[in-house]
C-alpha positions in Angstrom: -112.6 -26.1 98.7 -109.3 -27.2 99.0 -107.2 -28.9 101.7 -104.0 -27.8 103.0 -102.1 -29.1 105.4 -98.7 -27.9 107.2 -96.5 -29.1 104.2 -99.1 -27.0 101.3 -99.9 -24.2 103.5 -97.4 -21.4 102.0 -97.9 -22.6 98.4 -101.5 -22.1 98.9 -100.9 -18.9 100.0 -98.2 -17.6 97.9 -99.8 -19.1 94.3 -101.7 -16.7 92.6 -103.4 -13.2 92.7 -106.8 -14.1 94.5 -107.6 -13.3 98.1 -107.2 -16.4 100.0 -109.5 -17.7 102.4 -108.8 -20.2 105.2 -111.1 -21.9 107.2 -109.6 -23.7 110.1 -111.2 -26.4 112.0 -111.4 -29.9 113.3 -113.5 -33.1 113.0 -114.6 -32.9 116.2 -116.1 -29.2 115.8 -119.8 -29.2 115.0 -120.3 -26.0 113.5 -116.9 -26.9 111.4 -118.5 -29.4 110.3 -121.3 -27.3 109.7 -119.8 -25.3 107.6 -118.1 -27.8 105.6 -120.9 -27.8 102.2 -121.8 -23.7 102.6 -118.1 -23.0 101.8 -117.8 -25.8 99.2 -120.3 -24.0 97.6 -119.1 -20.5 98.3 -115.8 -21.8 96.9 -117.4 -22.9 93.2 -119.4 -19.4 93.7 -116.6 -16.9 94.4 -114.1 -19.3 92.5 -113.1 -16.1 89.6 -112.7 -13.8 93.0 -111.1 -15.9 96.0 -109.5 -19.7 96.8 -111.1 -21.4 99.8 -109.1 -24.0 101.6 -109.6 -25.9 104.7 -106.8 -26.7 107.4 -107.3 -29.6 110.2 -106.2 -27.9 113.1 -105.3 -31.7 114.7 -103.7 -32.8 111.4 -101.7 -29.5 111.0 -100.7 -28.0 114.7 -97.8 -26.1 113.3 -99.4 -23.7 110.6 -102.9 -23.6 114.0 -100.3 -22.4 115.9 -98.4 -20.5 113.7 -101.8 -18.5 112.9 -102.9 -18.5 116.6 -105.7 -20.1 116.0 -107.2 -20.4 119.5 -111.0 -21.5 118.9 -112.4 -22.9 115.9 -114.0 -22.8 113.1 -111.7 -19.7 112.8 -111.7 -18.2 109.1 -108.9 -16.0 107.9 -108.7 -13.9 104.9 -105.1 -13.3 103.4 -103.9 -10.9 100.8 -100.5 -10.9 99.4 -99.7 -13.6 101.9 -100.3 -11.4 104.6 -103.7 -12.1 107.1 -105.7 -8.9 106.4 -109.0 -10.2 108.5 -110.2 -12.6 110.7 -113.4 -13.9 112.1 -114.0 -16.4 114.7 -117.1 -19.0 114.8 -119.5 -19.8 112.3 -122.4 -17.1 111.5 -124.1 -18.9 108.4 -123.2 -18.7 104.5 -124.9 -15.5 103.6 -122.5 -14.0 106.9 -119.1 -15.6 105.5 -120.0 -14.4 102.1 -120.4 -10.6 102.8 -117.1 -11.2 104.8 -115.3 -12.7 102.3 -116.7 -9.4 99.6 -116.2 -7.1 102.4 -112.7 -4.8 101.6 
């Protein structure tokens, strides 16, 4: 999984032709933190299909707010550097995955 930040937010979305997948979240969010080794592992598992990266909503306020993110862990899935779904809180790996496959 990788980390972006404000700075590497639109190259991570613009580089490439894979669906992106952000999860936003903070340090201080338990079922971020949760969630933290599933999608490091769904990252090396879907790695031909989709990047996953990971934003600090506390390190990065501009890009949260930019997204309006408003409760966290809040995942978005962007296509052609436009969000095409969203889903708020964490539901489990198996969940995410079917998400992230889902067209």
């Amino acid at each position: 999984m990788i980390k972006i930040n404000d700075d590497t937010y639109q190259k991570f979305i613009s580089d490439g032709n894979k669906i992106k997948i952000i999860k936003l979240g903070a340090k201080w969010c338990q079922p971020c933190m949760n969630s933290v080794q599933p999608c490091t592992e769904l990252s090396e598992e879907l790695k031909d299909k989709v990047e996953i990266a990971e934003l600090d909503i506390e390190e990065s306020p501009s890009t949260a707010t930019m997204l309006n993110c408003r409760s966290v862990p809040y995942f978005l899935k962007i296509s052609n550097k436009q969000v095409v779904s969203e889903q708020v809180g964490w539901g489990g790996k198996e969940k995410l995955k079917d998400w992230i496959l889902s067209n």
